[in-house]
C-alpha positions as CSV (number, residue, x, y, z in Angstrom):
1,X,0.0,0.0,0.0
2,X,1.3,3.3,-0.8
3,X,2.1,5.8,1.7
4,X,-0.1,9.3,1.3
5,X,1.7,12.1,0.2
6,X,1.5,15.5,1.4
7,X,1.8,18.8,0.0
8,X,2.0,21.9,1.6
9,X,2.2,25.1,-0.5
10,X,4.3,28.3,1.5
11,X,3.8,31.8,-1.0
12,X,4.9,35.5,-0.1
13,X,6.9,37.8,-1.5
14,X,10.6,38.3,-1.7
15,X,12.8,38.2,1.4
16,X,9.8,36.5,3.7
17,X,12.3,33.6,4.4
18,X,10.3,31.3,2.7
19,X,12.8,28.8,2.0
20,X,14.7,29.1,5.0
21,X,11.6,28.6,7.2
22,X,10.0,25.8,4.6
23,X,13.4,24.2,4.8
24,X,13.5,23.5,8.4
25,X,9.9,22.7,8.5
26,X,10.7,20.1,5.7
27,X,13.4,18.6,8.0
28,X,11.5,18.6,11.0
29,X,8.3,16.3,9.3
30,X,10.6,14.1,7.4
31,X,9.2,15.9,3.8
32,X,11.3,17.2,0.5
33,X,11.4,20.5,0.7
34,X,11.4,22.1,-2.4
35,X,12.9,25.2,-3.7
36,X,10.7,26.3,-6.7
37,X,12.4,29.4,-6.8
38,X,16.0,27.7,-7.6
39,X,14.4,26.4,-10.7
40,X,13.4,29.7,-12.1
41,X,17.2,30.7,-10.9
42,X,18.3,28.0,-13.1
43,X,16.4,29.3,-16.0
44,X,18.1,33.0,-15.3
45,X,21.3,31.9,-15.2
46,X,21.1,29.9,-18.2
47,X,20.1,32.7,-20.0
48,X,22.1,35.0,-18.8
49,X,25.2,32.5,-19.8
50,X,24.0,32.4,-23.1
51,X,23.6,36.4,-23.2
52,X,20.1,36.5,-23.2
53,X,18.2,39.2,-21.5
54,X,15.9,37.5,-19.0
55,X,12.8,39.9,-20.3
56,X,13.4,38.9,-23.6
57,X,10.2,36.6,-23.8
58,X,10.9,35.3,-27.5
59,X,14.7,34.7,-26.9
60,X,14.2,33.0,-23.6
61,X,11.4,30.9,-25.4
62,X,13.7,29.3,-28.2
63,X,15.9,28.6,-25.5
64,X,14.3,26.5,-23.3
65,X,13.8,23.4,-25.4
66,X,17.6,23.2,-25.0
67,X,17.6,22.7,-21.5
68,X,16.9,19.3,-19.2
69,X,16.5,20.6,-15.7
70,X,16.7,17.9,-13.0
71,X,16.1,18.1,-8.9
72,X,17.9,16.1,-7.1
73,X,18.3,15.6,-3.0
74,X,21.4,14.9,-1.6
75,X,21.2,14.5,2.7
76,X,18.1,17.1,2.2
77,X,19.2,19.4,0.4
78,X,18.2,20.3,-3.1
79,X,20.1,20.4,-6.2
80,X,19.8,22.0,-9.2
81,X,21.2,20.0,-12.3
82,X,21.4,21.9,-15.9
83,X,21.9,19.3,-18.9
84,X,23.6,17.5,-16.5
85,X,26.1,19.9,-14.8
86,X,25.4,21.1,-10.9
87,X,24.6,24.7,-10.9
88,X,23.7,25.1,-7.1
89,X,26.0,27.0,-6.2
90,X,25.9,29.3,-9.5
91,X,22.4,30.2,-9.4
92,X,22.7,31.7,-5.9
93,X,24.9,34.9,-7.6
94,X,23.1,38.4,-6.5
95,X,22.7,39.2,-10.7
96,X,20.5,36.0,-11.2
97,X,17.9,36.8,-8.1
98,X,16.5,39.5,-10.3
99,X,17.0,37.2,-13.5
100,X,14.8,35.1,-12.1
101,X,11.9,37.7,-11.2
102,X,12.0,38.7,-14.8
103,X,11.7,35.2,-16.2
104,X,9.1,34.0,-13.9
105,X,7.1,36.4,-15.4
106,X,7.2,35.0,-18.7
107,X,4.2,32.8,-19.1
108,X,5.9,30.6,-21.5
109,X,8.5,29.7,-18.5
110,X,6.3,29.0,-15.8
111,X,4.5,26.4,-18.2
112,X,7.6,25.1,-19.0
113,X,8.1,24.6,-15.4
114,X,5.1,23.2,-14.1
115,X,5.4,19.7,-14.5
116,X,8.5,19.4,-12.9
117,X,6.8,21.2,-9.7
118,X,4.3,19.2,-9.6
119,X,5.8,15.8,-10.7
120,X,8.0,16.0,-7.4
121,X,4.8,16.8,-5.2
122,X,2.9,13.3,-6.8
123,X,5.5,11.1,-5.7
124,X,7.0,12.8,-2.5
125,X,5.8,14.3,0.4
126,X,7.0,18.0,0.2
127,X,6.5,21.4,1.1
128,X,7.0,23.6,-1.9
129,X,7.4,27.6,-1.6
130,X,7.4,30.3,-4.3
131,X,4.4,32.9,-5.3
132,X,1.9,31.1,-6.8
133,X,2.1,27.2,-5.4
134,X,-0.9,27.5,-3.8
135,X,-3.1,29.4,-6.4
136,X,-1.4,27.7,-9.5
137,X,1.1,25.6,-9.1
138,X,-0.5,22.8,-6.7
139,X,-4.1,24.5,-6.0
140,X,-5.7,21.1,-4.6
141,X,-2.5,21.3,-1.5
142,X,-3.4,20.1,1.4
143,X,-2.1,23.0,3.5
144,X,-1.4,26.4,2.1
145,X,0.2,29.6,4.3
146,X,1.1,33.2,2.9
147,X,3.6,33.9,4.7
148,X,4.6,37.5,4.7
149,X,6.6,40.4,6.5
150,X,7.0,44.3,6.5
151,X,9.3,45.1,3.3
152,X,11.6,46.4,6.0
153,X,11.6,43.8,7.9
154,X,12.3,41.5,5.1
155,X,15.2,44.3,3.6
156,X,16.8,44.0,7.1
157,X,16.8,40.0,7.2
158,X,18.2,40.2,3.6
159,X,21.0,42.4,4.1
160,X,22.4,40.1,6.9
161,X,22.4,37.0,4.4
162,X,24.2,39.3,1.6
163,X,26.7,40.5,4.8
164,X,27.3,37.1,5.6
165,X,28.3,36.6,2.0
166,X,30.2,39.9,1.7
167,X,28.2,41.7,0.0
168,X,28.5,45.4,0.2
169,X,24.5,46.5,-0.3
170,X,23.1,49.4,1.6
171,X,19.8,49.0,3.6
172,X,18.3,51.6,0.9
173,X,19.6,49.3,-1.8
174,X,18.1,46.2,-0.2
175,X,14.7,47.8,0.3
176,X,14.3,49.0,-3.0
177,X,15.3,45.9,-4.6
178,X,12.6,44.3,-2.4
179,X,9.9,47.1,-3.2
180,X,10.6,46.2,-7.2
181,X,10.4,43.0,-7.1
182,X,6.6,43.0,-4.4
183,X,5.6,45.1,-7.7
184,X,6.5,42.8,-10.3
185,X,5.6,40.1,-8.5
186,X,2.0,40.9,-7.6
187,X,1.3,42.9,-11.1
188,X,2.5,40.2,-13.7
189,X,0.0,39.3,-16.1
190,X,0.5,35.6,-15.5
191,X,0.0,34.2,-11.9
192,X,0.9,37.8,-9.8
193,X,1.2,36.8,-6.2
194,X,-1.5,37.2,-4.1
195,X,-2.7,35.0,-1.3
196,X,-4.9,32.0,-2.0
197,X,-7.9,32.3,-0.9
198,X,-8.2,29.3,1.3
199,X,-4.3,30.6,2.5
200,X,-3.4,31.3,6.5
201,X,-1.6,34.5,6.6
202,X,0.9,33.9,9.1
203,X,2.9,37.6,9.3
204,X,6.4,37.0,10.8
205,X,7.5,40.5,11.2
206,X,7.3,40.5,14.8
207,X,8.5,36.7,15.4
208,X,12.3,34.7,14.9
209,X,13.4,32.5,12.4
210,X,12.6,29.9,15.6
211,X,9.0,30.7,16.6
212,X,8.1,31.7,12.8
213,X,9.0,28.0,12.0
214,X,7.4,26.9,14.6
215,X,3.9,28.3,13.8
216,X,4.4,27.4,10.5
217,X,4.6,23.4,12.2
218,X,1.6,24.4,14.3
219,X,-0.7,25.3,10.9
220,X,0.4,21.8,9.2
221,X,0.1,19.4,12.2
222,X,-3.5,20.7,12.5
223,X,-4.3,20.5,9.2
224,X,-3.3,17.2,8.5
225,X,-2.9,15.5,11.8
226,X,0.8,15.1,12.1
């Protein structure tokens, strides 16, 4: 008899610590977490290898039946394979986060995408975050949470990961980065962000990486009896 999988789908806008938070979550229930927005990062940075502008829908579109993209685990954490070559670490480069907000707005990628997002919730369980897993990309999951934060909040929490990578940002730079890319996000034609409607806003502007994962624990042990 097979064993029931789960999905639970975690949206919100850039900088919410999504997959940070949906990460340890994922380790705590013994699920895949995985990181939907590596795979549009993968997209970006295969572009931008090939010196393709990121918003250049028609370009981007002859490109991606040249490209196998492949998840893989390894002790929980997940990789991103392009025709075959690990690009984890690559995809993580400041220059492709906004690559990937201007990609993921193509509709032509995210159909691209979808099966592979959703192939890995039939035959795992997982909890999947991005903008629009719970309104598009698995609307039938069994849990769904908007998680969310003040953008200054969310610039602040930023600028410490880009410090601990030495990267010299400003807090102004950080913020406005994060004020584009809400705006993008929630006015793109093709799935904008937005909560589902069946979504628990859970706002962790006022809580720590701890507590905020541990609320997010509470919402999916209730939900499906865990």
């Amino acid at each position: 008899m097979n064993q029931r999988c789960y999905s639970v789908a975690i949206d919100g806008p850039a900088g919410a610590g999504k997959s940070t938070m949906a990460r340890r979550a994922a380790q705590a229930l013994n699920f895949v977490y995985v990181d939907t927005g590596a795979i549009y990062r993968t997209v970006a940075y295969a572009t931008l290898s090939r010196g393709i502008m990121p918003e250049d829908g028609d370009a981007v579109a002859a490109l991606l039946p040249e490209l196998k993209l492949e998840l893989s685990w390894q002790e929980g954490v997940q990789h991103m394979l392009l025709n075959g070559s690990d690009v984890t670490t690559e995809i993580r480069k400041p220059e492709i986060s906004d690559g990937a907000s201007k990609v993921a707005a193509l509709p032509v990628v995210r159909d691209f995408l979808m099966e592979t997002q959703r192939n890995a919730a039939r035959i795992h369980s997982v909890i999947m975050d991005g903008r629009d897993i719970g309104t598009v990309v698995l609307p039938d999951a069994d849990v769904k949470i908007f998680l969310s934060a003040s953008p200054e909040v969310r610039a602040k929490r930023r600028l410490l990961e880009l410090q601990a990578q030495n990267r010299t940002l400003t807090f102004e730079e950080v913020l406005q980065d994060i004020k584009e890319r809400d705006y993008r996000d929630s006015h793109r034609k093709t799935a904008p962000l937005r909560q589902a409607d069946d979504a628990v806003l859970l706002d962790t502007s006022n809580l720590s990486l701890e507590e905020s994962v541990d609320a997010i624990l509470n919402l999916i042990r209730k939900k499906i009896g865990l």
